[in-house]
BALOMI-630030 format. One line per 5 residues: number of its first residue (from 1); their letters; for each residue x, y, z of N, C-alpha, C. Coordinates in pm, whole numbers, plus 50000, padded with zeros to 5 digits. Atoms other than C-alpha are relative to their C-alpha. Example, Ala and Ser with C-alpha at 12.3 -4.5 7.8 and 13.67 -1.06 7.14 Angstrom:
BEGIN
1) AS) 50089,49881,50000,51230,49550,50780,50090,50120,50000  49918,49881,49994,51367,49894,50714,49923,50109,50073
//
This chain:
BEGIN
1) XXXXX) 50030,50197,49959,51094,07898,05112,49949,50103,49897  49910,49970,50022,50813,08173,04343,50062,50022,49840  50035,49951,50136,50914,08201,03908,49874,49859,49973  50134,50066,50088,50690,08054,03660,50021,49788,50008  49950,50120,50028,50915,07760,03658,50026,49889,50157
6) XXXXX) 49986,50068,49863,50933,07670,04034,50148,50084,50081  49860,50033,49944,51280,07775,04089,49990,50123,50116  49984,49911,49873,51179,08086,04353,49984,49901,50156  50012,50076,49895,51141,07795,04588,50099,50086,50097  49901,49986,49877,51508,07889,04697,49943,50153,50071
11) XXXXX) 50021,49872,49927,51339,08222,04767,49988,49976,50169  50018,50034,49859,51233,08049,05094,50093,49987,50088  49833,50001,49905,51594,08079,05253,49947,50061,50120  50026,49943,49839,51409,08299,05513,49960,49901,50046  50028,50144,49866,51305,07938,05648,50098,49944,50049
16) XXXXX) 49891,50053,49929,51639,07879,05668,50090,50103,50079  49979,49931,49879,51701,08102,05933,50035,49976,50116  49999,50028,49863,51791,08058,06307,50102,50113,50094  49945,49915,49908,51946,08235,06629,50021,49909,50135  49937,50059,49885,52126,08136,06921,49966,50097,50132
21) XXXXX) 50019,49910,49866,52053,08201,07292,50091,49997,50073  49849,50011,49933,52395,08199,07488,49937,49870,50099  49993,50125,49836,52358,07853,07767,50127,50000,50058  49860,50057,49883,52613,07738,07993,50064,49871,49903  49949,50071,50090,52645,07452,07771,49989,49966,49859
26) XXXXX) 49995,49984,50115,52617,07565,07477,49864,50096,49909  50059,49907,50045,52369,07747,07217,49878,49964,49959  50064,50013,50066,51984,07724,07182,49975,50051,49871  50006,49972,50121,51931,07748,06803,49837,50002,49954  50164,49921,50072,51570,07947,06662,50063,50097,49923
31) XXXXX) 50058,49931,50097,51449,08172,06441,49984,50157,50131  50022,49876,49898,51445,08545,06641,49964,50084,49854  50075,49899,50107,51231,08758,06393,49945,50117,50063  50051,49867,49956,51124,09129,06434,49904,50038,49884  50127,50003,50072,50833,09264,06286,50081,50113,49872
36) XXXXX) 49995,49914,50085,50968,09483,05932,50146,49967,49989  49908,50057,50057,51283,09305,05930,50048,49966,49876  50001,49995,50094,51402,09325,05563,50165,49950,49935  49836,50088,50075,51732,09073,05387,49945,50002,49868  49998,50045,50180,51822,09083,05054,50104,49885,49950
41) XXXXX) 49946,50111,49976,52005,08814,04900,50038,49978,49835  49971,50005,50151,52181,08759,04529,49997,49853,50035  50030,50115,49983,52081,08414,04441,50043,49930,49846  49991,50067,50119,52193,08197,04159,49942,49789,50009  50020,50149,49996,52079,07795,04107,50011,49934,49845
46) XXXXX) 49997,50008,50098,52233,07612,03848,49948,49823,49973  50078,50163,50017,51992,07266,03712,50034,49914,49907  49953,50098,50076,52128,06979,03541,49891,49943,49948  50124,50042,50063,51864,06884,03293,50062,49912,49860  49975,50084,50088,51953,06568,03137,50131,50084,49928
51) XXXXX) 49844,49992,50074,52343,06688,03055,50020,50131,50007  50001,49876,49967,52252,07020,03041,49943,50095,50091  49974,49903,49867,52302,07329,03257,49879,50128,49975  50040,49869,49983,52048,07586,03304,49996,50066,50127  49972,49924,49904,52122,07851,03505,49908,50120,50047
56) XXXXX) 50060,49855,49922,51897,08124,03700,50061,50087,50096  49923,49942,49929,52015,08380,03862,49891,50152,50052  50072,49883,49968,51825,08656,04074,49991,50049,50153  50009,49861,49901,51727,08912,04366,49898,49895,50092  50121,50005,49909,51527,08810,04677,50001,50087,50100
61) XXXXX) 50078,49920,49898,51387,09023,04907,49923,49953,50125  50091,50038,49916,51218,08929,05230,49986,50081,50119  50086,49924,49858,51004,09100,05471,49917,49951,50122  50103,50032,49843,50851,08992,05834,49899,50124,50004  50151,49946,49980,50507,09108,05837,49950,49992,50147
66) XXXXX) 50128,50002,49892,50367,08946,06169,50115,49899,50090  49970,50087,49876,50546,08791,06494,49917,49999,50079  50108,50034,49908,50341,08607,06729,50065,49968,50137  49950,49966,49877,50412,08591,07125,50096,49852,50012  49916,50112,49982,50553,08232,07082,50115,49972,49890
71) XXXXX) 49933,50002,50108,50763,08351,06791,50001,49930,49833  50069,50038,50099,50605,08213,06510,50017,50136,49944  49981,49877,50062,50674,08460,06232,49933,49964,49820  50071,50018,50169,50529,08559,05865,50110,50089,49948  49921,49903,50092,50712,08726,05593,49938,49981,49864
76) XXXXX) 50029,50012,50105,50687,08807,05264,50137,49935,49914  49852,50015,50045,50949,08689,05000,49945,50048,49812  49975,49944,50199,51017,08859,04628,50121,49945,49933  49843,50002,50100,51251,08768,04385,49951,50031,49873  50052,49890,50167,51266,09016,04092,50204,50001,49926
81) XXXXX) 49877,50027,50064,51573,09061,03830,49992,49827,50003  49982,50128,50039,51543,08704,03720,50016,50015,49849  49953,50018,50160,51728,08603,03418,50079,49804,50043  49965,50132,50033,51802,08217,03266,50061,49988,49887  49894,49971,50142,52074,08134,03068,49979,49825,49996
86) XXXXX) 50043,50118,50018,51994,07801,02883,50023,50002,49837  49998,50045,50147,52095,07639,02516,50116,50152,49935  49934,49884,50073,52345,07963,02480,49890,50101,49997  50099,49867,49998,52041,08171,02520,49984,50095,50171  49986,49922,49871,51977,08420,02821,49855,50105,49945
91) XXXXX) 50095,49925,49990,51635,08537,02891,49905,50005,50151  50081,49960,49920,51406,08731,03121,49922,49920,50109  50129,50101,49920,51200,08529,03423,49914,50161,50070  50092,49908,49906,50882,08716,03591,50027,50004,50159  49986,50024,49858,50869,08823,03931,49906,49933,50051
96) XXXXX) 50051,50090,49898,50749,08594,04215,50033,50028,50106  50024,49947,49865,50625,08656,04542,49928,49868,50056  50046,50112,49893,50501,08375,04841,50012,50047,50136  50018,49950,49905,50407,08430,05151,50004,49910,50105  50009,50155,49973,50495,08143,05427,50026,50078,50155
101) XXXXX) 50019,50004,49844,50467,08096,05833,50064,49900,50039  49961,50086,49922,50716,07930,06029,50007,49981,50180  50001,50003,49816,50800,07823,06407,50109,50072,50017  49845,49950,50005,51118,07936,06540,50092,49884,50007  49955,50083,49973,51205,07631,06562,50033,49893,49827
106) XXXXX) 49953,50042,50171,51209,07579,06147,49850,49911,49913  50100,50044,50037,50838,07407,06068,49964,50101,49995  50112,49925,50099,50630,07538,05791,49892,49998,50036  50171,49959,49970,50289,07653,05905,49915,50047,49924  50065,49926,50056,50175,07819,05630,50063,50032,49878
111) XXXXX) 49946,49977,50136,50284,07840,05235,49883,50096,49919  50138,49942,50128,50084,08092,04975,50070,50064,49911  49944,49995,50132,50181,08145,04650,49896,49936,49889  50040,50017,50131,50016,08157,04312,50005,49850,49939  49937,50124,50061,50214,07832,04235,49965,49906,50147
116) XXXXX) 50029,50086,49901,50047,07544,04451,50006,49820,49983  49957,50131,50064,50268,07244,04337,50012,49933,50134  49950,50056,49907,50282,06954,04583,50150,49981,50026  49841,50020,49998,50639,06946,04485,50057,50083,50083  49922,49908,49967,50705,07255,04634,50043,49976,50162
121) XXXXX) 49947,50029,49853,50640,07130,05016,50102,49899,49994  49863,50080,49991,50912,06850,04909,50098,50071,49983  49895,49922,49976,51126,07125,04840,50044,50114,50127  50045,49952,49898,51015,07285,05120,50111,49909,50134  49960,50127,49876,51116,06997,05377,50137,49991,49995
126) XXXXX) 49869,50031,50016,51466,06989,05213,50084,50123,50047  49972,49923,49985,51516,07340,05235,50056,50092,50135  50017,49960,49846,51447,07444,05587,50141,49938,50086  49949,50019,49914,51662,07418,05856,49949,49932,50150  50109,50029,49893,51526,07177,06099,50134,49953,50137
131) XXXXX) 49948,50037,49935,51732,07195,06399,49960,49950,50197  50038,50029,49886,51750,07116,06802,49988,50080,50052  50029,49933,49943,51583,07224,07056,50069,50054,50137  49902,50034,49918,51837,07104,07315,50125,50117,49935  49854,49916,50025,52164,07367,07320,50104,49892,49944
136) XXXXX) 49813,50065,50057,52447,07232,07123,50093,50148,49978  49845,49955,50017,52827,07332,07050,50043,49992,49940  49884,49989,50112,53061,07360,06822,50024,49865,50006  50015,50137,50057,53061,06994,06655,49907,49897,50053  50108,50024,49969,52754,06863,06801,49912,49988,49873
141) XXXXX) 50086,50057,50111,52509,06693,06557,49837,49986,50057  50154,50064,49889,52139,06625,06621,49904,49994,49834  50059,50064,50123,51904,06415,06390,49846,50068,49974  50167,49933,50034,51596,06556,06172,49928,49897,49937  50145,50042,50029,51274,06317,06106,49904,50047,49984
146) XXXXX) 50139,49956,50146,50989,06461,05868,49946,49906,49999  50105,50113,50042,50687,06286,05821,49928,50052,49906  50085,49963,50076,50490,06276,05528,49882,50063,50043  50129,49887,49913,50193,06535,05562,49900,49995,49835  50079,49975,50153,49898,06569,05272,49981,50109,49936
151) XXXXX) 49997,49932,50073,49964,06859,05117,50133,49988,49906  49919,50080,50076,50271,06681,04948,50202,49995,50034  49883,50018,49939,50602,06649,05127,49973,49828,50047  49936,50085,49995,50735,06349,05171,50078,49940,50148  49927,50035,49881,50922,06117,05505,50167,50073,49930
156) XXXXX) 49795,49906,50057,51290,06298,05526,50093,49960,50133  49926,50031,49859,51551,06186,05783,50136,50073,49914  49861,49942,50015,51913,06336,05809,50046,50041,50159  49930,49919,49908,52114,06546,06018,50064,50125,49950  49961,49842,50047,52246,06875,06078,50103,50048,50103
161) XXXXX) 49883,49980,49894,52604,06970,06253,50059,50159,50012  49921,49839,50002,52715,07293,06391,50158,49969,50001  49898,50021,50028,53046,07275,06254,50161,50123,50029  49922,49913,49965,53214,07594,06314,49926,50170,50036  50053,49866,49975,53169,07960,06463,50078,50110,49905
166) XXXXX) 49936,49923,50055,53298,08236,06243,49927,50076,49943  50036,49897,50026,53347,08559,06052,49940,49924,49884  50034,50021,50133,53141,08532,05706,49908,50166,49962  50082,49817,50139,53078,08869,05463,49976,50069,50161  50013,49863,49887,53136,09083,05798,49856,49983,50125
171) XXXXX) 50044,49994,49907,52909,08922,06009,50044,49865,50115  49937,50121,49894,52970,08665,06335,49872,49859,49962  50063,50120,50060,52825,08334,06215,50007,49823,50015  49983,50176,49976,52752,07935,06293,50012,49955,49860  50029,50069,50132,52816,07739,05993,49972,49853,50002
176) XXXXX) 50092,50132,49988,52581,07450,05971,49987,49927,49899  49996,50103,50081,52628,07113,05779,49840,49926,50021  50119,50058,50023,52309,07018,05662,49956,49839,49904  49998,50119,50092,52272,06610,05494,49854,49952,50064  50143,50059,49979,51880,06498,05427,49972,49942,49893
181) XXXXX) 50026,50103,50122,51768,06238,05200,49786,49974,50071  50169,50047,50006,51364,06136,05129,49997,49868,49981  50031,50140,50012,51240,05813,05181,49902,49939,49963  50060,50035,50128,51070,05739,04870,50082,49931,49844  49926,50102,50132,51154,05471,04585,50031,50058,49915
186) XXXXX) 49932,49929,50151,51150,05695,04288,50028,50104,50007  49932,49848,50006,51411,05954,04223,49980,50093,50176  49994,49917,49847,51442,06037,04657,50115,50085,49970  49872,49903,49982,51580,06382,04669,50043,49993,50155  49918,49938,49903,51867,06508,04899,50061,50053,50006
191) XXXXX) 49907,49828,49991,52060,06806,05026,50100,49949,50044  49944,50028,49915,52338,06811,05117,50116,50187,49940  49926,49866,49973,52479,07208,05248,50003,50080,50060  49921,49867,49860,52627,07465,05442,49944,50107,49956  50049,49867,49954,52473,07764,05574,50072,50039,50145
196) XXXXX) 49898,49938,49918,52635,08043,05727,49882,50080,50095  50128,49940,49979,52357,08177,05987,50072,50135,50104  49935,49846,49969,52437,08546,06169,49936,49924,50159  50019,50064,49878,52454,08456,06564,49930,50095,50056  50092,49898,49883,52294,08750,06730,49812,49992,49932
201) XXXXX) 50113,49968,50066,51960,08740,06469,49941,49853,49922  49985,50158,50095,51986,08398,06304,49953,50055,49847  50012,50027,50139,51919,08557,05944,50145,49914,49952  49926,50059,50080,52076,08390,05667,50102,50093,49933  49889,49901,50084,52418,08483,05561,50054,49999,49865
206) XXXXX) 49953,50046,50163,52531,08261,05299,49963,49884,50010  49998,50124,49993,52463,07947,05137,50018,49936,49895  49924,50050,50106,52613,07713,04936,49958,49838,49985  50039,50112,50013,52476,07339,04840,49931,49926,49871  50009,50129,50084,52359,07034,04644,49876,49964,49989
211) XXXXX) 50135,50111,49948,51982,06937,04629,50015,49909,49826  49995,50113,50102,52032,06602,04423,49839,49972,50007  50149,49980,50054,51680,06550,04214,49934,50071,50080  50129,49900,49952,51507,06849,04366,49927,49943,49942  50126,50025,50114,51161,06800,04287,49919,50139,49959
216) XXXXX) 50049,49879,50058,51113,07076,04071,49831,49980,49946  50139,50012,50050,50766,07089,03993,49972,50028,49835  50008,50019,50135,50616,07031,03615,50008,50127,49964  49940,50134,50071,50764,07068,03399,50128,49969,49993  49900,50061,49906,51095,07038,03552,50016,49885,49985
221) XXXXX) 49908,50112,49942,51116,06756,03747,50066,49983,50088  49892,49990,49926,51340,06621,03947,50141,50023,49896  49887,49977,50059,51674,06766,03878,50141,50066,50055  49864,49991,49876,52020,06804,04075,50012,50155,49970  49956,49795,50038,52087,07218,04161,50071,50015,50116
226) XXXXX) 49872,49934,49918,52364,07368,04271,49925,50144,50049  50084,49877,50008,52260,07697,04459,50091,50074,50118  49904,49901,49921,52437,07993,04621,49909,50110,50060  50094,49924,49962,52288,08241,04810,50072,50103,50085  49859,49937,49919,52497,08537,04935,49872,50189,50050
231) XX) 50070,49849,49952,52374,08866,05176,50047,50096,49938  49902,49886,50051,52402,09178,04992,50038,50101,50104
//
C-alpha cells in the first residue's frame, strides 16, 4: 500500500494479502502474517497521461515488523531500482519507503510515509483487498462498501469473486476477481483485477489489473494504470 511521484502506492500490495483457513464449507479468507516475514516483488505500472504512456518499473521489498494477538500486522515496504521511461527518455526514480498497519481482514489502520497526499488513501481503498469474513468457495462473490473517512478516501462499493484455485509461479493459489468503482462525480476511479494470493500464507503472488483514473496525487492526477506485480 512511496516515489517522488506517488506511483510506490502499488508498493502497498502487502495490503493485498490474505490466507485461507480450511471450513467444512469452504475457506475463511485473512491476512496470516509472521513477524520478519520478507516478499519481494518486480513491479511495473504503465500511466496513460493524456495519450501518452509513461512507464515505471521497479523492486519492492516488504517486511512485517510487528503482529498483534488479534492479527493486526505492520510492515515495512521499499521500492528501490526505479526507473521511468517517458517521451523516449528513461530515467532514474528515488527510493521510497512507507510504513502501514492493517487488520487481517484487509482495513488500513495506519499509513506513514514522507508523502502524505489525501490521494493516496483513495488509492489505498482501491488497492486493498477487502474481502469476507463468512467462508466462501470456489465462485462465490461477496460485496465491499467503503465509507468515506477524513483523511481522504472516498465511498467505494464493488465486489470481489474467488474465481479459481490454482498453481501460479510454483505456488498453490486463489485467484481473486476484484471490480470497485468510487462514488464521486468527478473523474470516480475504479479497479478492476486479479490477484493470485498463496493459500497456506495469503502473501501476494501475482497481480495483474486496471485502476481507471487512479488518483495519482499532484502532479499526476487522475490517470488510468495498468500494473503487474510478479513474486520473485
Amino acid at each position: 500500500m512511496r516515489s517522488s511521484l506517488g506511483i510506490s502506492a502499488f508498493a502497498l500490495a502487502g495490503l493485498l494479502t490474505l490466507a485461507s483457513a480450511t471450513a467444512l464449507d469452504g475457506a475463511v479468507l485473512k491476512r496470516i502474517a509472521k513477524v520478519g516475514d520478507t516478499l519481494k516483488y518486480k513491479t511495473k505500472a504503465d500511466l496513460d497521461l493524456r495519450g501518452s504512456t509513461a512507464s515505471f518499473s521497479y523492486e519492492i521489498t516488504e517486511k512485517v515488523t510487528d503482529v498483534k494477538s488479534d492479527g493486526t500486522y505492520t510492515y515495512e515496504s521499499k521500492s528501490t531500482q526505479g526507473k521511468i521511461a517517458y517521451g523516449g527518455q528513461t530515467s532514474a526514480q528515488a527510493d521510497a519507503a512507507s510504513t502501514l498497519t492493517c487488520t487481517p481482514q484487509g482495513k488500513l489502520v495506519l499509513y506513514i510515509s514522507s508523502q502524505d497526499d489525501p490521494n493516496i488513501y483513495r488509492l489505498l481503498n482501491l488497492e486493498l483487498l477487502h474481502f469476507s469474513t463468512d467462508p466462501v468457495k470456489v465462485g462465490d462473490s461477496w460485496d465491499v462498501s467503503l465509507p468515506k473517512d477524513d483523511r481522504g478516501a472516498v465511498d467505494v462499493k464493488g465486489t470481489c469473486k474467488l474465481e479459481a484455485e490454482e498453481q501460479t509461479l510454483g505456488h498453490d493459489t486463489y485467484r481473486i476477481h476484484v471490480e470497485l468503482k468510487e462514488g464521486v462525480d468527478q473523474n470516480p476511479a475504479s479497479e478492476d483485477a486479479m490477484y493470485w494470493i498463496d493459500t497456506k500464507d495469503g502473501s501476494l503472488v501475482k497481480l495483474s489489473g486496471t485502476w481507471t483514473n487512479a488518483p495519482w496525487p499532484s502532479p499526476i492526477g487522475p490517470a488510468t494504470t495498468k500494473v503487474t506485480m510478479i513474486r520473485e
